[in-house]
C-alpha positions in Angstrom: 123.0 102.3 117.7 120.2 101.8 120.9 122.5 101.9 124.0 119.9 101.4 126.4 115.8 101.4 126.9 113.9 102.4 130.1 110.2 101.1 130.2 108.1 102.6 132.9 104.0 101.8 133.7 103.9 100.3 130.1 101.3 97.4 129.6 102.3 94.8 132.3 105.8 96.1 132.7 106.3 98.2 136.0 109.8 99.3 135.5 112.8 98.2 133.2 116.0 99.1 131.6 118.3 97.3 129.4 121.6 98.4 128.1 122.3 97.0 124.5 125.1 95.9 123.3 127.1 96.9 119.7 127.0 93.8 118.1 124.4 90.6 118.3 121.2 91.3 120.9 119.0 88.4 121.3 116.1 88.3 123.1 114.1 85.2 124.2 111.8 84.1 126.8 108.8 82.5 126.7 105.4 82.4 124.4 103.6 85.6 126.2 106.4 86.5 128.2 106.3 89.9 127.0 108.6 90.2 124.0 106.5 91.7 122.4 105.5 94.7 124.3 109.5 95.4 124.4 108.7 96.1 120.4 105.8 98.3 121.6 107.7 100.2 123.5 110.4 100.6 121.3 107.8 101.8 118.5 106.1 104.3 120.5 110.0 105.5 120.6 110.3 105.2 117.2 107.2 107.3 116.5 103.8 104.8 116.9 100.9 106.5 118.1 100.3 105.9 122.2 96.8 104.0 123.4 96.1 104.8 127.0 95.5 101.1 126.9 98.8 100.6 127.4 99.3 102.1 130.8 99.8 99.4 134.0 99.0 102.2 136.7 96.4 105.0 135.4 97.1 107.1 138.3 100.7 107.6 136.5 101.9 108.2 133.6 104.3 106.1 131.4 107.5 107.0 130.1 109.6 105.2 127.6 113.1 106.7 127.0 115.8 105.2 124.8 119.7 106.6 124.2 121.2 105.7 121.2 124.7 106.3 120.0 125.0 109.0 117.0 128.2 109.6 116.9 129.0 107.9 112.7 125.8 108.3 111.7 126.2 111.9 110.1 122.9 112.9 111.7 124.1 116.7 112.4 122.8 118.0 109.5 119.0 116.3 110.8 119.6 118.3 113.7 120.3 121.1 112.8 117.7 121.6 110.0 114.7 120.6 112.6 116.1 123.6 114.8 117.5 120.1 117.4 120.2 120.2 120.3 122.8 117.8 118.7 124.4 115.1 121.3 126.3 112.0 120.3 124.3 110.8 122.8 120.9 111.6 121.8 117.8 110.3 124.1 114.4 110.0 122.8 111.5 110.1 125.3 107.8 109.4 124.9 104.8 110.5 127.9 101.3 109.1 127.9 98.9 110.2 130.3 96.2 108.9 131.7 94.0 111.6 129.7 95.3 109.8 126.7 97.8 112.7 125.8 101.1 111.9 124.5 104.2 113.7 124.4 107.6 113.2 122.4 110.6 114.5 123.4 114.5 114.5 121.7 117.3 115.7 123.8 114.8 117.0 125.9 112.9 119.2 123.0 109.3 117.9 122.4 109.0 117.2 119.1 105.7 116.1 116.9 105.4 112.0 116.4 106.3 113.2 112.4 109.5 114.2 113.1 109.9 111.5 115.9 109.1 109.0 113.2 111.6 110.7 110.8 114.5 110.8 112.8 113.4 106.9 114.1 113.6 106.1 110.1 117.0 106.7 110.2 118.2 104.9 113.5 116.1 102.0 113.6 115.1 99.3 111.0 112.0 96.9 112.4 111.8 93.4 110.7 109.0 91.4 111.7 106.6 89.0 110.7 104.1 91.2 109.0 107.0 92.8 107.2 108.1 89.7 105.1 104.2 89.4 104.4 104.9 92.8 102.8 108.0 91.3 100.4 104.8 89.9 98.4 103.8 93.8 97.5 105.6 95.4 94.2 105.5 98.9 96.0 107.9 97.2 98.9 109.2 95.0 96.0 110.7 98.4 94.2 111.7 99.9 97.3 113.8 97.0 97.9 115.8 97.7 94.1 116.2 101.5 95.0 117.5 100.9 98.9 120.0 97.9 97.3 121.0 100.5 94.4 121.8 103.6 96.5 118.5 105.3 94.5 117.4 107.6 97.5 118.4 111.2 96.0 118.0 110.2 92.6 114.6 109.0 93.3 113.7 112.1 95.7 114.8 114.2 92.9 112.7 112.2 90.8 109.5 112.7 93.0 110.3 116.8 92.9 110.5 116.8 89.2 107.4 114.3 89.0 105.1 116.5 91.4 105.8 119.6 89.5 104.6 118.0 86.4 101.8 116.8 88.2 100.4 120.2 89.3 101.9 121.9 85.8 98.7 119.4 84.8 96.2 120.2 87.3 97.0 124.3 86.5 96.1 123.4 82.8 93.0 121.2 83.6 91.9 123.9 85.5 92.9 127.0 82.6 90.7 124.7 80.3 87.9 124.4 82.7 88.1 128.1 83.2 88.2 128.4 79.7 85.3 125.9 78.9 83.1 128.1 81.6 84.6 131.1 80.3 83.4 130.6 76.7 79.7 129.5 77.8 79.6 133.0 79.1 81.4 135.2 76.6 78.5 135.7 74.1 76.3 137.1 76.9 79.3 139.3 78.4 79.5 140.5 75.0 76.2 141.3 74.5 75.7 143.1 77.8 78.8 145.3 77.2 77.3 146.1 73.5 74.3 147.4 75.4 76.3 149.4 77.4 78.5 150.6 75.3 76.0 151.8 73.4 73.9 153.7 76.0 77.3 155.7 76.3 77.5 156.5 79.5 78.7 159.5 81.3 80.4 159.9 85.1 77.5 162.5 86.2 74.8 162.1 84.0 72.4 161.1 86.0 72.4 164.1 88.4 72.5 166.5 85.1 69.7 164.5 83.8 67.7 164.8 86.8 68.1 168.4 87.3 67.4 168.9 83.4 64.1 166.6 84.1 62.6 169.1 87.0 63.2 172.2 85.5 61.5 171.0 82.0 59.0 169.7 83.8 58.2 173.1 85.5 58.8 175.4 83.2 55.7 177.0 83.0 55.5 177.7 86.4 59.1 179.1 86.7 58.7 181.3 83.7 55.4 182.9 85.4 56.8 183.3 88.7 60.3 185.1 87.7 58.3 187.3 85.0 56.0 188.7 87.7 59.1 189.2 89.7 60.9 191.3 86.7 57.7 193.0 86.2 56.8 194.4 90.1 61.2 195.1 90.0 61.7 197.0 86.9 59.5 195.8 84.2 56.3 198.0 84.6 55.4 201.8 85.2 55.3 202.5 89.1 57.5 199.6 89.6 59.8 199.4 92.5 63.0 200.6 91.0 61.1 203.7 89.7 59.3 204.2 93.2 63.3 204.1 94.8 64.0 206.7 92.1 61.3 208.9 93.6 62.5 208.7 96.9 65.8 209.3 95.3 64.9 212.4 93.7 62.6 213.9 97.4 66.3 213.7 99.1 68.3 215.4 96.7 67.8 218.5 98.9 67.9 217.4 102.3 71.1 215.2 102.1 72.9 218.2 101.4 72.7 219.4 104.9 72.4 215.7 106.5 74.9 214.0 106.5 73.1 210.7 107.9 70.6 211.2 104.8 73.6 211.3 102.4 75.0 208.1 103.6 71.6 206.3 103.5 71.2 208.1 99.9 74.0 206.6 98.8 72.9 202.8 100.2 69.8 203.3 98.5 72.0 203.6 95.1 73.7 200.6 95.8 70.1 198.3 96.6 68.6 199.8 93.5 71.6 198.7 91.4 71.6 195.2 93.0 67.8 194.9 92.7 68.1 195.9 88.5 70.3 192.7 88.2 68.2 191.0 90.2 65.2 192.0 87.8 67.7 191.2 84.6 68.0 187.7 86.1 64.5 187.0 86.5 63.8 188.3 83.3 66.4 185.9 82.0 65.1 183.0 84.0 61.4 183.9 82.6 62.8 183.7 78.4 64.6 180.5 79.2 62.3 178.8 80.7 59.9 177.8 78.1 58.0 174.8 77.5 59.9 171.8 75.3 57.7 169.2 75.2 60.4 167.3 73.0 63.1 167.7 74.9 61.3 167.0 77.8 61.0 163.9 76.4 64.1 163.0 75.2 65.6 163.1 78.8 62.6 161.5 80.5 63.7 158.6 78.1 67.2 159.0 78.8 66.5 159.1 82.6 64.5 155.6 81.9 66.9 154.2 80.2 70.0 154.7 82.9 67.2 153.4 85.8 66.4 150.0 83.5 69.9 149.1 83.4 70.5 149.7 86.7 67.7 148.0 87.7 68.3 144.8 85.4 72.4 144.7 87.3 71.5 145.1 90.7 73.0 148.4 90.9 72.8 151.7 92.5 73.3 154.5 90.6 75.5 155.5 87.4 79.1 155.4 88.6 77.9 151.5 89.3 77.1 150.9 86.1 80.0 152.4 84.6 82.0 150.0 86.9 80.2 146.9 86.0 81.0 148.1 82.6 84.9 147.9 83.1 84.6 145.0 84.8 82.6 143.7 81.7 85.5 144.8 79.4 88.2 143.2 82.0 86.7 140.1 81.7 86.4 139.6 77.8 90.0 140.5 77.7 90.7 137.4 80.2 88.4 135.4 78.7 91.0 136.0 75.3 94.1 136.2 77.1 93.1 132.7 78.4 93.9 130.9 75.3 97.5 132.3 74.9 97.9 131.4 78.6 96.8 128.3 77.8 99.4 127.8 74.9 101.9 129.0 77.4 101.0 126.4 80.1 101.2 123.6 77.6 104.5 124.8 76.5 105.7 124.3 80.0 103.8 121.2 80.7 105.7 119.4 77.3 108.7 120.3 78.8 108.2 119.3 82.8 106.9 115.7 81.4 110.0 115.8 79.2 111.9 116.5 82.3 110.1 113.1 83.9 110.8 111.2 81.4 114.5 111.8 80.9 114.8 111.2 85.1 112.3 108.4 84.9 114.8 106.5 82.3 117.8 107.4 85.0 116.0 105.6 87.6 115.3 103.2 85.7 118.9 102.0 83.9 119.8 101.9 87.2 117.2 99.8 88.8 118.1 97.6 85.8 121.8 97.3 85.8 121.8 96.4 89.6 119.5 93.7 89.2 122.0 90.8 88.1 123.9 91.8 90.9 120.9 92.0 93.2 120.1 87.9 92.1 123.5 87.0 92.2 124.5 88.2 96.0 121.1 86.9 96.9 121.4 83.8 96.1 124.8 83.6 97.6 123.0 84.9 100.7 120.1 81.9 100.3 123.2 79.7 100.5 124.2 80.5 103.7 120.5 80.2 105.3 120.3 77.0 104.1 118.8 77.3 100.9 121.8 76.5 98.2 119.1 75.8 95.2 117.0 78.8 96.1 116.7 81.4 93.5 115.4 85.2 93.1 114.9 86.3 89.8 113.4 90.3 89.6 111.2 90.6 86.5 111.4 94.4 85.0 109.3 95.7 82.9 108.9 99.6 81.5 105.9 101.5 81.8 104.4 103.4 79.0 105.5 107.4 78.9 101.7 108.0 79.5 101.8 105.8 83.2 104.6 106.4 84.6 104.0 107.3 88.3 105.5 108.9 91.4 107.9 105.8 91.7 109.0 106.2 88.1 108.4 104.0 84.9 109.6 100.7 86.3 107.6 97.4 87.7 109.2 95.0 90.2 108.5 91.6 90.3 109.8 89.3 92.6 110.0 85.4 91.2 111.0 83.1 93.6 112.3 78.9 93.5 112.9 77.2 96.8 114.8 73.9 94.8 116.9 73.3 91.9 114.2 72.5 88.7 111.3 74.0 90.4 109.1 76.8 88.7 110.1 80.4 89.1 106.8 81.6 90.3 105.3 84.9 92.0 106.6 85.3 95.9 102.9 85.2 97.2 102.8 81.7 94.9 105.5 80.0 96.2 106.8 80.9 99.6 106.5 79.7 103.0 106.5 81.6 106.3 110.5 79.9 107.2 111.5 80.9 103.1 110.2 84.4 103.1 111.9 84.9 106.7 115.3 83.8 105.2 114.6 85.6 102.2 113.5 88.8 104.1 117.1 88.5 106.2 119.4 87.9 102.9 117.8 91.1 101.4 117.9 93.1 104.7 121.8 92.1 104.9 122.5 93.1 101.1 120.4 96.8 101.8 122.5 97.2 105.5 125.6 97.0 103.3 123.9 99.7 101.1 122.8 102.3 103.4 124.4 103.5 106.8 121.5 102.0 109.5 122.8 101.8 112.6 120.4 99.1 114.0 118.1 96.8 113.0 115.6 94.5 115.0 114.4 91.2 113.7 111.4 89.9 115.4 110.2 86.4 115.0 110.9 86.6 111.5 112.8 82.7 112.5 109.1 81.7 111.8 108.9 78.2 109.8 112.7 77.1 110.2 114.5 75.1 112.7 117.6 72.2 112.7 120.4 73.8 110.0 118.7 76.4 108.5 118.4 78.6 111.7 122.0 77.6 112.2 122.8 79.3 109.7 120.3 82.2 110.0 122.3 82.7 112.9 125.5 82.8 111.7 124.2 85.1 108.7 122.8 87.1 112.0 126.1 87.0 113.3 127.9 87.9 110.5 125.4 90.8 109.5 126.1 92.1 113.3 129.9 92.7 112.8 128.8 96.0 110.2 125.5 97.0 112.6 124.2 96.4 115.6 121.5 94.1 115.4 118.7 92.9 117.9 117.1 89.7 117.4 113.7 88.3 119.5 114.0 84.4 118.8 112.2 81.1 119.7 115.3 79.2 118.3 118.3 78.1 120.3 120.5 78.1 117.5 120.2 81.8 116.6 120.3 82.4 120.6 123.4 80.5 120.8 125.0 83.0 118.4 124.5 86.5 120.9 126.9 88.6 121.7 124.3 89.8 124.5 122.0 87.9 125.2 118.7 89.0 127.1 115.7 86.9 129.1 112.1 88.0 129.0 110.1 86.4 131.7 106.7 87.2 133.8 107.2 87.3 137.7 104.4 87.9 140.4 104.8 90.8 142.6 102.1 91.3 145.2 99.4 89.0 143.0 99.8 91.0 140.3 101.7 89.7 137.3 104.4 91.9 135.8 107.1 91.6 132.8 111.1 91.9 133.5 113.7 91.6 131.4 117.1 90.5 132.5 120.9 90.6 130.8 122.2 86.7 131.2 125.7 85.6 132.2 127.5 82.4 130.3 126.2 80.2 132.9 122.6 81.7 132.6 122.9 82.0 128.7 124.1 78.1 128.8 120.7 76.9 130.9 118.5 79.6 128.8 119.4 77.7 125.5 119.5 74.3 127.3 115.5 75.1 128.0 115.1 75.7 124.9 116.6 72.7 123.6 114.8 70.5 125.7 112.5 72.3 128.3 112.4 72.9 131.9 115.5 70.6 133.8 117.6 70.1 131.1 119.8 67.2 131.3 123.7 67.2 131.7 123.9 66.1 128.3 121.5 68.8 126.7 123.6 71.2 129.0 126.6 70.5 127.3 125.3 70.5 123.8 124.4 74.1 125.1 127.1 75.2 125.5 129.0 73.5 122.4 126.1 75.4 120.3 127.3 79.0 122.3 131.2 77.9 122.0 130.8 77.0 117.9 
């Protein structure tokens, strides 16, 4: 529950704090008092995004901090999940600057506004105006059935199983779309590949071919060159090796008394041996290398061939085009491996939406077997606001397997009767501002019994009642405040007379400049507070009394 709220620099308020009590809080005061920027201020605490608006001085900053009382609400597990400091006491602070920047803060760990918001969601239920305006919507309408029949992990687990299904279908919309493209492009894959395939070819072709290509090419010229080599070596009379052989023969004498001549005899040996091979290769160089005009040919073409398809891919070389070629071959096998992973996808698709529907149909018995009990506690509820021939009837009615939605398979109708014999008709047909108010608080108390919300704030929702119907909004106030700590901003003086602590809004002047206070009232204040209310400024003895009857009944 809130224990206390410090407002600082916020709108016209300069500085406050109010320390709340356990049970019944009212709050009253006058039209424009500033009631309602204590519900600003408590939103921004409750995770509302900041306006730099809002600040009184902007040459400081304003900070809003509110302690609330933890201890039952079996929050540790929050805590410790969001990487929190645990306190029974735990204080939530929110910063605006001037700059417009905002900071949020919980047990003294800034936080993002998400998580603000989430933990806010579970300490603090806001009922206003706008909010019974909502009780006309069927998504607020539904949410209403699940809160009353305890539907929050079924449905959650509903939303899991419902999401997976969900992108199970999006993963096979996009397969067939992948598919659908996939096909449009097979034939040509296939085609290309063919002429690929065909061409046959090899890791290092090209350099072979191109090596193959320049010696055809000069073959004449190579053969003549390395046959006039083999001939000046070895091939003709008076050739080279025969000349070394003379001057062989002229030192056969001499070296036999020189030893230097002997070793250089014996060099010469070794160069005329070297330089016959060298003649036997020439002369092998000069038979191969004849002219082949067909062969020639044959790998110019080849050559021509390799260059066109590299030319028509974008591509480099040969080892390119033997890549593209796998990847070719990879991508016709996907392009068939698609439709068995299409079966496979639908296999699992049939059996998520299964999944749905078997939750959905939980979810939805039991939305349907707690709505007699729903009508009949409300309309004991309607009773005691004043209402005794009101009625709420909840229309259900199944969607089809192939609509069902992230809430389920169920729509929520609210049908509403004010008196006894009058039509049961749509909320948003029937209901006045003061009905849907008392409605709104009869459906809040049956859900506060349901869940474990520590507080819950109505705010003006007394709209459109008065005399003995916000008597006994009051007592149902009352009554609703002995479970949960409830605070209540009211115009009436009948649901005033029922606080436990009761609190007055009012505007004072401090220096010229108007500001907003908020003050904790006594009996004797709380009896003159409701006196004004009864009657206005200088309330009579008799209204006086009738005040304080009201706050002794």
């Amino acid at each position: 529950m809130i224990t206390s709220l410090k407002i600082k620099n916020y709108a016209i308020i300069k500085e406050v704090e109010i320390e709340f009590g356990a049970k019944l809080n009212i709050i009253t005061g006058e039209t424009g008092a500033g009631k309602s920027i204590m519900m600003g201020a408590l939103g921004l605490i409750l995770g509302e995004r900041a306006d730099v608006k809002s600040l009184m001085n902007q040459n400081e900053k304003c900070i809003i901090e509110c302690s609330f009382d933890i201890k039952k609400d079996k929050l540790k597990p929050f805590f410790k999940q969001n990487e929190l400091d645990y306190e029974d006491l735990c204080i939530i602070r929110r910063e605006i600057t001037n700059s417009g920047k905002s900071r949020a803060f919980i047990n003294d760990t800034p936080v993002t506004l998400n998580l603000l918001k989430d933990l806010g969601a579970k300490l603090v239920d806001i009922v206003s105006q706008h909010e019974t305006l909502e009780l006309n919507e069927a998504e607020f309408q539904l949410e209403i059935i699940d809160a009353i029949a305890e539907n929050v992990e079924l449905l959650e687990d509903y939303k899991n199983t419902y999401n997976q299904y969900k992108n199970c279908l999006k993963q096979l919309e996009e397969l067939n779309r992948k598919e659908a493209k996939a096909k449009q492009d097979e034939d040509y894959y296939k085609f290309i590949l063919n002429e690929l395939t065909e061409a046959k070819i090899q890791d290092n072709e090209q350099e072979e071919l191109e090596n193959t290509l320049n010696l055809l090419s000069h073959a004449e010229t190579i053969q003549q060159a390395s046959y006039t080599a083999f001939c000046l070596l070895d091939g003709t009379e008076n050739s080279l090796i025969d000349q070394l052989r003379v001057v062989k023969s002229n030192l056969t004498s001499a070296q036999k008394h020189n030893k230097g001549i002997e070793e250089l005899v014996v060099r010469l040996e070794q160069s005329t041996i070297e330089l016959k091979d060298i003649a036997a290769e020439f002369e092998n160089i000069s038979n191969l290398s004849q002219a082949n005009p067909a062969e020639l040919e044959r790998v110019d073409n080849r050559l021509q061939l390799l260059f066109n398809l590299q030319k028509k891919h974008r591509l480099n070389n040969n080892i390119e085009l033997i890549e593209f070629q796998r990847k070719l071959e990879n991508d016709i096998l996907e392009i068939s491996s698609l439709s068995k992973e299409i079966e496979q996808k639908e296999i699992e698709l049939k059996n998520h939406h299964e999944n749905v529907l078997s939750k959905a149909k939980v979810l939805s018995d039991k939305r349907k077997n707690c709505i007699p009990e729903i009508e009949k506690n409300i309309s004991k509820l309607l009773a005691q606001v004043a209402m005794p021939d009101a009625e709420l009837k909840v229309k259900h009615t199944n969607l089809d397997n192939d609509k069902i939605n992230q809430s389920g398979a169920d729509i929520i109708e609210f049908y509403f009767a004010a008196n006894k014999g009058s039509q049961m008709l749509a909320i948003n047909k029937v209901a006045s501002g003061g009905e849907l108010s008392r409605l709104m608080l009869c459906i809040k108390s049956l859900i506060s019994d349901k869940i474990s919300l520590p507080s819950i704030v109505f705010d003006e929702i007394d709209t459109g009642i008065s005399g003995e119907a916000a008597l006994k909004v009051g007592n149902v106030m009352k009554e609703h405040a002995k479970k949960h700590q409830v605070l209540a901003i009211t115009h009436l003086p009948q649901i005033a007379a029922k606080a436990d602590s009761h609190f007055n809004v009012y505007k004072s002047l401090e220096n010229n400049i108007t500001r907003t206070n908020i003050r904790k009232l006594n009996d004797i204040e709380r009896q003159n507070e409701i006196a004004v209310m009864l009657a206005g400024n200088k309330p009579s003895e008799q209204v006086l009394l009738t005040a304080k009857e009201m706050m002794g009944a």
